[in-house]
ZAMAR-659403 format. One record per residue (C-alpha): x, y, z. Coordinates in steps of 0.2 Angstrom, whole numbers, padded with zeros to 4 digits, always signed. Layout:
N
XYZ;...
! end
This chain:
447
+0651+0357+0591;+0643+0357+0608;+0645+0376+0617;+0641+0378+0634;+0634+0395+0639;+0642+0396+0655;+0636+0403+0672;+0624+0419+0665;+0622+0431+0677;+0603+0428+0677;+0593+0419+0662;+0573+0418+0658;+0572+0399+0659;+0569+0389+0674;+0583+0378+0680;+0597+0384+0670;+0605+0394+0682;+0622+0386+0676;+0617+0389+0659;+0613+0378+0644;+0622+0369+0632;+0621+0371+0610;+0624+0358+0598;+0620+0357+0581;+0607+0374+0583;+0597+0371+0596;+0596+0370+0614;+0602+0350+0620;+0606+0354+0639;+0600+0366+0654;+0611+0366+0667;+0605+0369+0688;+0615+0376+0699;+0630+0368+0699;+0626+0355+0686;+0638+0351+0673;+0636+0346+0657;+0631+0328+0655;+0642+0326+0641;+0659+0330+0634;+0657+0349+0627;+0669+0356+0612;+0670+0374+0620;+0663+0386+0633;+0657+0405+0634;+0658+0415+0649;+0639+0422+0652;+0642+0427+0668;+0641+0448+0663;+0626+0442+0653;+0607+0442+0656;+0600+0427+0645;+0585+0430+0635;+0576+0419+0621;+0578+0429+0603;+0564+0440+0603;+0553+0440+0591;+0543+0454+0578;+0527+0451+0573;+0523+0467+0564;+0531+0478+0554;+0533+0489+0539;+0551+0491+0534;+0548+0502+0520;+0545+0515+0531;+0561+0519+0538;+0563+0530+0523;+0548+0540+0529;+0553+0545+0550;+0546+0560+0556;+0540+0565+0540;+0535+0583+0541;+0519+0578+0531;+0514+0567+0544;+0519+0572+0560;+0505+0573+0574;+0492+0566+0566;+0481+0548+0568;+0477+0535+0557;+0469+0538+0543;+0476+0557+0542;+0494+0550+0542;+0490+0539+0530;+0483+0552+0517;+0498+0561+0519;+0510+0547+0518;+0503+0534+0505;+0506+0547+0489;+0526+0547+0494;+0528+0528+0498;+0518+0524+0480;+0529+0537+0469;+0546+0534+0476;+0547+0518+0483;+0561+0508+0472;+0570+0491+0473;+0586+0502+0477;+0581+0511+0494;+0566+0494+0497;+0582+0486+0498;+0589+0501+0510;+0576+0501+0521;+0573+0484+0523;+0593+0483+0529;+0593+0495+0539;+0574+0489+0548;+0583+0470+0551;+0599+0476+0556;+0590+0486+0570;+0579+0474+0575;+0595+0462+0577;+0604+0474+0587;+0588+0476+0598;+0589+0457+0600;+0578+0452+0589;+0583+0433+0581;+0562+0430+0569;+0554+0445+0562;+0541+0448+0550;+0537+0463+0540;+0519+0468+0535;+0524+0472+0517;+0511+0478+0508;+0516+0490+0493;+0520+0486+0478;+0521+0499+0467;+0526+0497+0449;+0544+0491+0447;+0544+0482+0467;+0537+0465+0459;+0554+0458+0468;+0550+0465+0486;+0549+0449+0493;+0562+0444+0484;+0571+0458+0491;+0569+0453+0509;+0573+0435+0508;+0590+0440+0503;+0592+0454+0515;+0588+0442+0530;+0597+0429+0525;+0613+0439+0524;+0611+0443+0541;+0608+0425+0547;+0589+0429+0553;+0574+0422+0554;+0558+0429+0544;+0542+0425+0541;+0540+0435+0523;+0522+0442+0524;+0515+0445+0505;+0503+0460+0507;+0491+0465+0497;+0481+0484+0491;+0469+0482+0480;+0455+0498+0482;+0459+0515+0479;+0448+0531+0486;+0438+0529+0470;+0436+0510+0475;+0430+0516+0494;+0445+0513+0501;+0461+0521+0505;+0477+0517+0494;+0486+0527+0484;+0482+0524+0463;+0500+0521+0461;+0498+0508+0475;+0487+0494+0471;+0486+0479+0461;+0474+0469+0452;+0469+0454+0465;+0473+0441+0452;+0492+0448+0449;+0492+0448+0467;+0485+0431+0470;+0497+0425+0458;+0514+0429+0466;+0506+0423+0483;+0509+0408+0475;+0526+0410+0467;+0531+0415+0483;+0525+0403+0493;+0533+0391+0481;+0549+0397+0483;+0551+0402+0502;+0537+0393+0511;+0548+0381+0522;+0535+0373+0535;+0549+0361+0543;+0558+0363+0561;+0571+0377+0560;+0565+0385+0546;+0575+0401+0541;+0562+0406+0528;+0544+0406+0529;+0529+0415+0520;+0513+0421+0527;+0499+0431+0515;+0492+0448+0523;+0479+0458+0513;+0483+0476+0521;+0465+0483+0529;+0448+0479+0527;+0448+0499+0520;+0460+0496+0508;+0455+0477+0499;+0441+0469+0494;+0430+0453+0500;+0434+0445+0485;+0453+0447+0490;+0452+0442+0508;+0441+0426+0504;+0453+0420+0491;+0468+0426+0501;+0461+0416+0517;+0457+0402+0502;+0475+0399+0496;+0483+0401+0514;+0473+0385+0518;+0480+0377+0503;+0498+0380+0507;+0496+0378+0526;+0501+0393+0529;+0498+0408+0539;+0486+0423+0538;+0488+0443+0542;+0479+0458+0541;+0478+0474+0552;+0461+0475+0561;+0451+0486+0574;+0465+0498+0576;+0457+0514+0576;+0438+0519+0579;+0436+0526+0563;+0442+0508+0554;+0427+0502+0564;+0416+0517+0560;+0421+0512+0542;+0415+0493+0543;+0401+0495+0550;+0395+0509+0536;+0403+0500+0521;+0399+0479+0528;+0383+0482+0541;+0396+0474+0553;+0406+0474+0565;+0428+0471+0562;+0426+0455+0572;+0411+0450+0560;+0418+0454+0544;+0432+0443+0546;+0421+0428+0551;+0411+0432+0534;+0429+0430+0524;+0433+0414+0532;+0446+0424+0544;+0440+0418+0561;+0453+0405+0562;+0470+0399+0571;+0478+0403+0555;+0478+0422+0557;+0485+0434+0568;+0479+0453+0568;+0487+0468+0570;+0486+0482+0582;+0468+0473+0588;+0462+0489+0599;+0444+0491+0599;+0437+0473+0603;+0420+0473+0613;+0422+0456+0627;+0410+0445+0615;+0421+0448+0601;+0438+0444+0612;+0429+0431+0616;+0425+0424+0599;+0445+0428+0596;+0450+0418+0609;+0441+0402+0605;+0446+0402+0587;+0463+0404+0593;+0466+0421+0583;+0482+0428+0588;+0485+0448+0591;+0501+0459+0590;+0500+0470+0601;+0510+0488+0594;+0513+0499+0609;+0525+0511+0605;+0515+0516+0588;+0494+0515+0596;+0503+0528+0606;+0512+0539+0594;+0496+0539+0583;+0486+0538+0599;+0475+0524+0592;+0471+0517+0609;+0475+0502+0621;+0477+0484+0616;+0466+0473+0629;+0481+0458+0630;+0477+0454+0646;+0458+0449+0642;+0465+0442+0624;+0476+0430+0632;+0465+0424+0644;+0451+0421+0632;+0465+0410+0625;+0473+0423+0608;+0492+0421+0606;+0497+0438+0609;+0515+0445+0602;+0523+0459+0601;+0528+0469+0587;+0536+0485+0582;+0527+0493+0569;+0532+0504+0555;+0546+0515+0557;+0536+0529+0552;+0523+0528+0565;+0535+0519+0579;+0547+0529+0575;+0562+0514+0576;+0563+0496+0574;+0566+0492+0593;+0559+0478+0599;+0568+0480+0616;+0560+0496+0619;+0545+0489+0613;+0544+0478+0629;+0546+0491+0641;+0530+0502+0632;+0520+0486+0632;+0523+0484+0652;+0522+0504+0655;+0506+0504+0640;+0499+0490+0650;+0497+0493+0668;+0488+0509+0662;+0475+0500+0660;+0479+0483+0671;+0486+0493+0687;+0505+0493+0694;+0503+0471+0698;+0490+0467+0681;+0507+0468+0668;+0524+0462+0674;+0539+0463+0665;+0539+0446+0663;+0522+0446+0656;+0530+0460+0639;+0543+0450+0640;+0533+0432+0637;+0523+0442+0624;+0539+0446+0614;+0547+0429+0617;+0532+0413+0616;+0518+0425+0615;+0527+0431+0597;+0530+0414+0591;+0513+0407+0593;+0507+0421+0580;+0520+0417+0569;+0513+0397+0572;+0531+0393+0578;+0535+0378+0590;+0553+0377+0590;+0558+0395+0594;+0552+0408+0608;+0559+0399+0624;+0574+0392+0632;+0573+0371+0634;+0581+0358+0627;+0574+0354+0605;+0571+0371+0604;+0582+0382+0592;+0597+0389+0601;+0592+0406+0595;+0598+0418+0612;+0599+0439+0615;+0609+0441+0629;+0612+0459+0636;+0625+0467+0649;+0619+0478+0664;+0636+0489+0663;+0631+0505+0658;+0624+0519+0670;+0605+0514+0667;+0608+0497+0678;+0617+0504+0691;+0609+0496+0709;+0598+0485+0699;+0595+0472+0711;+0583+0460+0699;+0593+0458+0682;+0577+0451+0670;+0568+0465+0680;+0581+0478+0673;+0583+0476+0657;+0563+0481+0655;+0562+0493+0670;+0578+0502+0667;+0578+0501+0649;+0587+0492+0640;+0589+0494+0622;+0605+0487+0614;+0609+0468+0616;+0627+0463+0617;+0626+0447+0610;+0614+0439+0597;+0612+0418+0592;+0604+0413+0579;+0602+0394+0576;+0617+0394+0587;+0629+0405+0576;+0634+0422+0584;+0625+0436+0573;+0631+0450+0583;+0645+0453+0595;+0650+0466+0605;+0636+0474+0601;+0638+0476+0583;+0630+0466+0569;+0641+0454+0561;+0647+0458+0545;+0637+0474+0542;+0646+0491+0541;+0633+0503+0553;+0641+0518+0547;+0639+0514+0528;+0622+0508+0531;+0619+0524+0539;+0625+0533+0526;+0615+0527+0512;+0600+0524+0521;+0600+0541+0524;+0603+0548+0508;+0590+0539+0501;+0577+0545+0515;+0582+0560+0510;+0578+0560+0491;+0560+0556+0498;+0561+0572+0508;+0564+0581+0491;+0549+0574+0482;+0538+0585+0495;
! end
């Protein structure tokens, strides 16, 4: 079937100002100004209420902290404090029944955000998750998305001299091994995919050499990617350079890290030789605004990481740190975030917005999605301007970031409508809500 999205009110993509045509999943057509299609369509849509974006996309995340928001544990506190108070809940309670819960209700808000590719930083495997990956390959595919399933690793405890809980780790070669059975199973290198794998050993606090060598081994073996959080915080950097006699930057060269393969986390506390050692190796960086700030862990140099020449994405973070899964509102903290530092002109809305869109993609090693032209996949989040928030907008891209946007109306996915009328299709939100929230409140209990 060839669709024609017709006459948006404004869409991010040059020369489409009539819109763009969809056939078979992925974009065949833009349209100019007053072009029409060159050949026979099957049907139209009537954009012109709409403000076209490409499907955004999330580089970072950890969706088993929905269960865990606001926790009274953890409120108001950085990094490594949050952690301590948060690890021994997520290890004792975290089950395949509220994994499962959580991991819904993550997706289904990123969707709604108008998020089309995601990828969640899943590190914990407790006793009895052994299916987490499982989990979420089923989750995302019942709601038609995109997901780069990031295998995770936590090998070192305190007593180790690291961080994770006891009932947290595993042994590296139990690890190793189902990085290979699922890789196996979901890794789907070709254009389109639905379903890919990427291996992310959580921290250089919390794993060991031997982990991240092997780990950064195997990834070369299946062509896949690589992840790992890095630099966030000063006392991650403190910890390096006490426990490896180096620097972050240093100690991934030394595992074999330092390559376009990976793409880091959070990324905060480069010095310029080491952005620019990240930017000739092509190392990407997602950069998490909304949760440096609520853990106040410090500003992400994107602007100096992209020019050195890092992909740089954008991602949400854990929903205990964040405290949602809203990529949208995501965008407008990376613009606000950024022209702290870069002044009112330095970050555009066009700039967070390239950072959730292309920028996004190249960290996830994707080609075929993260813009609007013709062979890329028809994947689409297009928003209104109708309620109060847009009243006298006079630039509707401008808008959406500047005013706030936070709820897309519609959602394409491989060109198949995922949510409509601003509601996910197929999922019931107020059962969702329901259980989710029950379930996060059993953790409450186990205070």
């Amino acid at each position: 079937m060839r669709l024609w999205i017709k006459s948006p009110l404004a869409i991010l993509a040059a020369g489409a100002e009539n819109g763009l045509v969809i056939e078979d999943g992925r974009i065949v057509e833009l349209l100019a100004q007053g072009q029409k299609p060159l050949s026979p369509i099957d049907g139209e849509w009537d954009a012109s209420r709409h403000v076209v974006l490409p499907g955004l996309v999330n580089t970072h995340h950890h969706m088993f902290q929905t269960l865990t928001r606001a926790h009274p544990e953890a409120i108001n506190k950085e990094l490594f404090a949050w952690l301590e108070a948060l690890f021994p809940v997520w290890a004792g309670n975290l089950r395949p029944d509220n994994f499962r819960l959580a991991t819904r209700l993550a997706l289904t808000e990123l969707l709604m955000s108008g998020c089309t590719c995601v990828s969640d930083h899943q590190y914990l495997f407790p006793p009895g998750l052994d299916a987490a990956m499982d989990i979420q390959a089923e989750e995302a595919a019942a709601l038609g998305m995109r997901m780069t399933l990031t295998r995770g690793s936590l090998n070192l405890t305190a007593r180790d001299g690291g961080n994770a809980d006891s009932g947290a780790v595993q042994d590296a070669d139990v690890i190793l091994a189902d990085c290979e059975r699922v890789l196996g199973r979901y890794h789907d290198r070709s254009d389109g995919a639905m379903t890919q794998v990427a291996l992310a050993p959580c921290a250089p606090f919390n794993v060991s050499r031997l982990l991240m060598t092997e780990t950064a081994a195997l990834a070369q073996k299946h062509n896949c990617r690589l992840h790992t959080h890095l630099a966030e915080t000063l006392d991650e950097e403190r910890y390096c350079q006490t426990k490896f006699a180096c620097r972050p930057v240093d100690y991934l060269e030394d595992t074999g890290w330092l390559n376009e393969r990976v793409w880091l986390a959070h990324g905060i506390h480069f010095n310029d030789d080491e952005v620019k050692r990240l930017g000739k190796a092509r190392v990407g960086v997602c950069h998490c605004p909304t949760s440096n700030m609520v853990l106040a862990s410090g500003q992400c140099r994107t602007s100096e990481l992209e020019a050195a020449g890092s992909p740089v994405g954008l991602g949400v973070d854990g929903s205990a740190s964040n405290d949602n899964s809203n990529l949208m509102e995501g965008v407008r903290h990376a613009m606000m975030l950024g022209r702290l530092r870069y002044g009112a002109s330095g970050v555009t809305h066009l700039d967070a917005l390239r950072w959730a869109t292309e920028g996004s993609a190249r960290c996830l090693g994707r080609d075929d999605i993260g813009r609007i032209e013709p062979g890329k996949q028809a994947d689409l989040a297009l928003f209104t301007l109708d309620e109060l928030r847009f009243s006298g907008a006079g630039d509707p891209i401008a808008a959406l970031v500047l005013c706030g946007a936070h709820r897309a109306d519609r959602v394409m996915i491989k060109g198949e409508w995922r949510v409509v009328d601003g509601a996910p299709v197929g999922v019931d939100i107020a059962r969702l809500r329901q259980e989710h929230g029950a379930a996060a409140r059993a953790f409450l209990q186990k205070l």
